[in-house]
C-alpha positions in Angstrom: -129.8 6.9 59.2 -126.7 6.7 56.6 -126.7 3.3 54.8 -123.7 2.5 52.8 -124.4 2.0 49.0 -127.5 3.8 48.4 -127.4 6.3 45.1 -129.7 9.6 46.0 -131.4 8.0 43.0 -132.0 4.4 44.5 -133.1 6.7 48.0 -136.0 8.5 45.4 -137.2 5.3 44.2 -137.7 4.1 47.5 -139.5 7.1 48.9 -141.6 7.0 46.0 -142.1 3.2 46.6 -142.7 3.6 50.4 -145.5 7.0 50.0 -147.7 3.9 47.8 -147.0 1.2 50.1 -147.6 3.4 53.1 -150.8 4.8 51.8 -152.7 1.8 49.6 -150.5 -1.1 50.9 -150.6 -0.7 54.6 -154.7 0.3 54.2 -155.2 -3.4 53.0 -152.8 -5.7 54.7 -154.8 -6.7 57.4 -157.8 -6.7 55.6 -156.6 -9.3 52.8 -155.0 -11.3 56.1 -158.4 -11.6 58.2 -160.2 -12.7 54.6 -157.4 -14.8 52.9 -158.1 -12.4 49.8 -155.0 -12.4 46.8 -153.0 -9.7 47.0 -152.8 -10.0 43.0 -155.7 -7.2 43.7 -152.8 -4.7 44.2 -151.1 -5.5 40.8 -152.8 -2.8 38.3 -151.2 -0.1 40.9 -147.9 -1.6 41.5 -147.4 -2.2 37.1 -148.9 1.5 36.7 -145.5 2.4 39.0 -143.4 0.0 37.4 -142.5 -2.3 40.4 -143.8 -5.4 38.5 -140.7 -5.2 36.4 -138.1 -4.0 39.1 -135.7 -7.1 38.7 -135.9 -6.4 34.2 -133.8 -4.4 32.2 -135.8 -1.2 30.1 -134.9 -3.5 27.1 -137.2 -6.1 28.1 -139.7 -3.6 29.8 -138.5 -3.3 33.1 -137.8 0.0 35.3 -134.0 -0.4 35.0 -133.4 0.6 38.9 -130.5 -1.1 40.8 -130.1 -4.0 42.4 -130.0 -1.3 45.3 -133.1 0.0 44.3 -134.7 -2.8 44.3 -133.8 -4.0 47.7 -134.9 -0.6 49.3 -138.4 -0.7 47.3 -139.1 -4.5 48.3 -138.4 -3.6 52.2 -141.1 -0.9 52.0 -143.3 -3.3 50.4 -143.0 -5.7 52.6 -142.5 -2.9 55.7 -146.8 -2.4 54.0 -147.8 -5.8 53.4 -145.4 -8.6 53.7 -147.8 -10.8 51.4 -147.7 -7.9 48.6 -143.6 -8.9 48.6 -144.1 -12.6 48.7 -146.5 -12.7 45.1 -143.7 -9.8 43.4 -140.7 -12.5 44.7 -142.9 -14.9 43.1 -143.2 -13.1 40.1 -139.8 -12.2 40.0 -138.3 -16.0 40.4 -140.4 -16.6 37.1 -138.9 -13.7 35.1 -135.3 -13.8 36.7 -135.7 -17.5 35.4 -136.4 -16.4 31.8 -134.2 -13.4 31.8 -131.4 -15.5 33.3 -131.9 -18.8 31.2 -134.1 -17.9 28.0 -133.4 -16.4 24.7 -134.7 -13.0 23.0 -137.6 -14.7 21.2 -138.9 -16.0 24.8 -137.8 -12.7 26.3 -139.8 -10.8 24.2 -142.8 -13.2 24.6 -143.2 -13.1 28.3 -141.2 -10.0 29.7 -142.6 -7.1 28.6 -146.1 -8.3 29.1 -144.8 -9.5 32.9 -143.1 -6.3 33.7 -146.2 -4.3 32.5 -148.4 -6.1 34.9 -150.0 -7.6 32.1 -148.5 -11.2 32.9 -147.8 -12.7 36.1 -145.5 -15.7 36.5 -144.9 -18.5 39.1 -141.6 -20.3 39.3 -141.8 -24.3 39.8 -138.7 -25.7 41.4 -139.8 -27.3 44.7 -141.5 -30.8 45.0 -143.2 -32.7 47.5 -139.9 -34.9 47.8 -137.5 -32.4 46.7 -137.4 -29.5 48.3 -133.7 -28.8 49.7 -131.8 -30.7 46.8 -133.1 -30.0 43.5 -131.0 -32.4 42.3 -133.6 -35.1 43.2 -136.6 -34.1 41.6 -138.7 -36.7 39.9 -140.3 -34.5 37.2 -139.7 -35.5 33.8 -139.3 -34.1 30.5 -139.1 -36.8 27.7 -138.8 -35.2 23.9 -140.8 -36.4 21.0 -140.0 -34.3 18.1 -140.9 -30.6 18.7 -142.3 -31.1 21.9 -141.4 -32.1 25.4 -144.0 -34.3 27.5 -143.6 -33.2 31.1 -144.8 -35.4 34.0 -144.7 -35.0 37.6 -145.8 -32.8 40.4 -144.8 -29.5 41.9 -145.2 -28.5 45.6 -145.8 -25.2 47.6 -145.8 -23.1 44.7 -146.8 -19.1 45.1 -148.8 -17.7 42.6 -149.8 -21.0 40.9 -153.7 -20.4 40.4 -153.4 -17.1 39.2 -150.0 -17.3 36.7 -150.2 -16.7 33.2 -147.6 -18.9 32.6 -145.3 -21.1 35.1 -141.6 -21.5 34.8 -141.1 -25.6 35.3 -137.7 -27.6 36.4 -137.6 -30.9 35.0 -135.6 -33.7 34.4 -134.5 -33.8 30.8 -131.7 -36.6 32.2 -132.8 -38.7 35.0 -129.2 -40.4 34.9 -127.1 -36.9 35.2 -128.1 -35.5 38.6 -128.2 -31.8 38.5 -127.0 -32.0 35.0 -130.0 -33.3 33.9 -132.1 -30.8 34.9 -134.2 -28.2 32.2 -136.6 -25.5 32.4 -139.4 -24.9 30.8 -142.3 -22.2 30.6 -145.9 -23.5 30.7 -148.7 -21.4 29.5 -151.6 -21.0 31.9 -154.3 -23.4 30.1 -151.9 -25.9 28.6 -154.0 -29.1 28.6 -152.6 -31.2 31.2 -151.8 -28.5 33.6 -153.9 -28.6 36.8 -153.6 -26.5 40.1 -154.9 -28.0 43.4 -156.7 -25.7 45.8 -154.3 -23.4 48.0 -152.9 -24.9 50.7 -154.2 -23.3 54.1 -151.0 -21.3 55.4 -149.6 -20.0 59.0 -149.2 -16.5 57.5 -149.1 -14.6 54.5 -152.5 -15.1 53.6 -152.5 -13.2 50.6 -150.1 -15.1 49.0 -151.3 -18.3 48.4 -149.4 -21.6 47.4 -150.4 -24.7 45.4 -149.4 -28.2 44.8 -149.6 -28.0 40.3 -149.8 -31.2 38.9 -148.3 -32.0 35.5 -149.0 -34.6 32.3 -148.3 -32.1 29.6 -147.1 -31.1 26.3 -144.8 -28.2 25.9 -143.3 -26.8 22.6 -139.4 -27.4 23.0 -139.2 -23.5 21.8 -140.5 -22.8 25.5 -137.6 -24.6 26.9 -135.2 -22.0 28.5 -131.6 -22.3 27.7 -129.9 -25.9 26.3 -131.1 -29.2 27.8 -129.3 -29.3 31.4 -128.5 -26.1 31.8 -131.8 -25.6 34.0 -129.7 -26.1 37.3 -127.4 -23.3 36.6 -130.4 -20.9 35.9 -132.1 -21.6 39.1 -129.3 -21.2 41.3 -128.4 -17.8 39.2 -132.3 -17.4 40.1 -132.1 -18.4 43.4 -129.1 -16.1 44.4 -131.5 -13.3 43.7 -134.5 -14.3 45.3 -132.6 -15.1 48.9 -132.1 -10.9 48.8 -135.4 -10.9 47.8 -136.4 -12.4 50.7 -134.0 -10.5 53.2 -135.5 -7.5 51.9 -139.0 -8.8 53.2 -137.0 -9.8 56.1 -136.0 -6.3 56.7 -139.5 -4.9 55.9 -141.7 -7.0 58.4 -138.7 -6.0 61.4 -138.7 -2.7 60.9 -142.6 -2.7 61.4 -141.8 -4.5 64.6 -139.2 -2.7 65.9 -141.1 0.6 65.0 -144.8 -0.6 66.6 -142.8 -1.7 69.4 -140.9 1.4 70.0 -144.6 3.7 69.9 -145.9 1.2 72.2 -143.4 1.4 74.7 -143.8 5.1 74.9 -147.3 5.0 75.2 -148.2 2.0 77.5 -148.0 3.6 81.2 -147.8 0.4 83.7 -146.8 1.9 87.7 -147.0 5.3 86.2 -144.1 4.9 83.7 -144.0 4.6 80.2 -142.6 1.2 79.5 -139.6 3.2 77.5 -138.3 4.3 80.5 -137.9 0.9 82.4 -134.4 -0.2 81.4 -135.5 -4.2 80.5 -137.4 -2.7 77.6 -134.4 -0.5 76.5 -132.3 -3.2 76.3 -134.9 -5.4 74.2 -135.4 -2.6 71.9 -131.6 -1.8 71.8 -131.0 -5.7 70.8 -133.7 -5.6 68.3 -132.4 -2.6 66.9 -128.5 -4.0 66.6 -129.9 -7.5 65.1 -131.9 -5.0 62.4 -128.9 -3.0 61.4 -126.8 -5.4 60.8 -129.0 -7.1 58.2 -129.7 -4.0 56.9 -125.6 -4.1 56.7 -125.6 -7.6 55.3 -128.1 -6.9 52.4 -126.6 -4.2 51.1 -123.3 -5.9 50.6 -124.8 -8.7 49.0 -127.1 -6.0 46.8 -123.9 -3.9 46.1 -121.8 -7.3 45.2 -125.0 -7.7 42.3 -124.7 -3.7 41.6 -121.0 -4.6 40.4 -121.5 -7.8 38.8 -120.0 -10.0 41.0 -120.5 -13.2 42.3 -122.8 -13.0 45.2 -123.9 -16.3 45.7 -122.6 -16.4 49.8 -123.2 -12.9 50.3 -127.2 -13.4 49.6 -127.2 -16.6 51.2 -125.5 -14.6 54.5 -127.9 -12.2 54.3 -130.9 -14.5 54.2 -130.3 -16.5 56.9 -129.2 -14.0 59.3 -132.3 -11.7 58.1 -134.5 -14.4 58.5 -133.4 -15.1 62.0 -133.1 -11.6 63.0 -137.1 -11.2 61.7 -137.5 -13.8 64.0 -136.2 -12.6 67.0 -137.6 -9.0 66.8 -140.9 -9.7 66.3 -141.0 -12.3 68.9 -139.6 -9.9 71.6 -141.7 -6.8 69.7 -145.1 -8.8 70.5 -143.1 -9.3 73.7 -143.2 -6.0 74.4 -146.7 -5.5 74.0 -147.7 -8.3 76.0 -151.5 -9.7 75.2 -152.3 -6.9 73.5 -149.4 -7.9 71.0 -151.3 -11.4 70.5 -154.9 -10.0 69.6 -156.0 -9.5 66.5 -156.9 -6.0 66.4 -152.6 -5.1 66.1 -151.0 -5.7 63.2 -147.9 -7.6 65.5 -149.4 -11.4 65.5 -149.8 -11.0 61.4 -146.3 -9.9 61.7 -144.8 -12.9 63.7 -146.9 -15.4 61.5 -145.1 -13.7 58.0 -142.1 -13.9 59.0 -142.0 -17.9 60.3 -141.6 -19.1 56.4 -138.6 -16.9 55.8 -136.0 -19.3 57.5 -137.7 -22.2 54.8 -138.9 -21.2 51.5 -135.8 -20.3 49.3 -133.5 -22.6 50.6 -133.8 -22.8 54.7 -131.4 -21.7 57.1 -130.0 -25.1 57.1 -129.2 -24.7 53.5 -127.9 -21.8 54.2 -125.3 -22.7 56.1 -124.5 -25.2 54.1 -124.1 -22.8 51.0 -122.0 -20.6 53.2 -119.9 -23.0 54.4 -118.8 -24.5 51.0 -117.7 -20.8 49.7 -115.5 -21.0 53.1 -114.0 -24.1 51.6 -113.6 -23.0 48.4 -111.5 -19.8 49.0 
């Protein structure tokens, strides 16, 4: 199929990306399901192809693909193993955040090393009380002298047990809202810094989440950016990650849609393949529309980023309808297969259970809408 906005180079990345994923990935994915085992196990062979540094610049030791690229290479990640997707979006929050907000020094620190698969970061925004509206958080960062004391607790957050170092959103300000709010990078270690036990999750297994509590001192040279500027990063971050996220979106339905499609062409029930009964056409026909036009949605957002625009509505757009559309197609693909669909020997209840958090984490589809509706108001 011809997709609008895809470089023959961005279309060799992918294939590159998709032989791996189709061949270690996919071999795995239910494995590291049915054990709860990290897929951090899979990071020595995704740095070794560069797709731990996808989102970075070559200057800072990245691959230097396109925004494109990337959103083609994290849908056949994700098309593999969904929870594969979910740690590198992790990882990627954490670097966006220092890329986006830091200076060289930190850069140079943290980058390379995270791009090379040598580091891997987590990014600390959401909080037990704060999830929707940063703007609320009750972490704090009080300066004494050369170093900030940072108190409080983060919720829900990927990556947590196993980062090298955790990019933290605290209030410098408790008196100037979102104003108030700095970022900061916390070395795995720091004294201070603990990480409860993962929390036991729906779906993607392999990507585990912890609360991470915080009484700590950090060296004001690992704050990112001036103090209250760390609202501006995130949401620079954020806008990123929610076409992250589609692009998982995208990855986990077209493993649906394409299971469901073999299965209907297999499964004889009155002596007919279930392809040729006309209510599963027109399931498969409407899971297929719902799929290309995310597909159709992403890529604008992805070419908006390819040009430097703004794209703050268009990734929001293409989030929540991705996330929906996930929803639907797998729901109607396990349909399709009937009980079989809701065993655990296919791959289609793991499937439904990924993609449930996709309308929530990274702003839900509420938030969404919200987001959306504002640029409406603004134009």
């Amino acid at each position: 199929m011809v997709r609008f906005g895809i470089t023959p180079e961005d279309a060799e990345v992918a294939a590159s990306v998709a032989r791996f994923a189709k061949e270690v990935l996919a071999r795995r994915a239910q494995e590291l399901d049915e054990h709860t085992r990290s897929a951090s196990v899979h990071i020595p062979q995704l740095a070794a192809l560069g797709l731990m540094g996808m989102n970075l610049p070559e200057r800072w030791g990245g691959a230097g693909i396109t925004p494109v690229a990337l959103l083609l290479s994290l849908v056949e990640i994700a098309r593999a193993c969904a929870a594969t997707s979910s740690l590198m979006g992790a990882h990627y929050l954490a670097t966006d955040s220092i890329l986006i907000g830091g200076d060289d020094a930190l850069r140079e620190r943290y980058l390379p090393g995270a791009g090379g698969g040598h580091l891997l970061g987590a990014f600390g925004l959401t909080e037990p009380g704060a999830g929707s509206n940063p703007a609320e958080m009750s972490t704090r960062a009080q300066r004494a002298g050369d170093v900030y004391h940072l108190t409080g607790t983060k919720h829900f957050i990927s990556n947590a047990d196993e980062a090298d170092f955790i990019v933290v959103y605290a209030k410098t300000d408790p008196e100037a809202g979102h104003h108030g709010i700095s970022a900061f990078v916390v070395d795995r270690g720091t004294p201070g810094l603990q990480v409860a036990p993962a929390e036991k999750l729906m779906g993607l297994h392999g990507s585990a989440v912890h609360e991470v509590h915080l009484d700590c001192d950090v060296p004001a040279a690992q704050r990112l950016g001036a103090e209250g500027t760390g609202f501006v990063t995130a949401m620079k971050v954020l806008d990123n990650g929610r076409l992250d996220v589609a692009a998982t979106c995208l990855g986990i339905a077209e493993a649906a849609l394409s299971e469901a499609v073999a299965w209907a062409q297999q499964r004889v029930v009155g002596g007919k393949p279930l392809s040729h009964r006309q209510g599963i056409q027109w399931k498969l026909a409407d899971m297929k529309v719902r799929l290309d036009a995310a597909w159709a949605l992403a890529l604008q957002a992805a070419c908006k980023r390819v040009a430097g625009e703004d794209f703050a509505a268009e990734s929001s757009t293409a989030k929540l309808y991705a996330s929906e559309a996930v929803a639907y197609i797998t729901d109607e693909a396990l349909q399709i297969h009937g009980g079989y669909g809701y065993t655990r020997d296919l791959p289609l209840e793991r499937h439904v259970r990924d993609a449930r958090i996709l309308r929530i984490y990274e702003g839900s589809s509420e938030i969404q809408r919200v987001i959306i509706a504002r640029q409406l108001f603004r134009s």
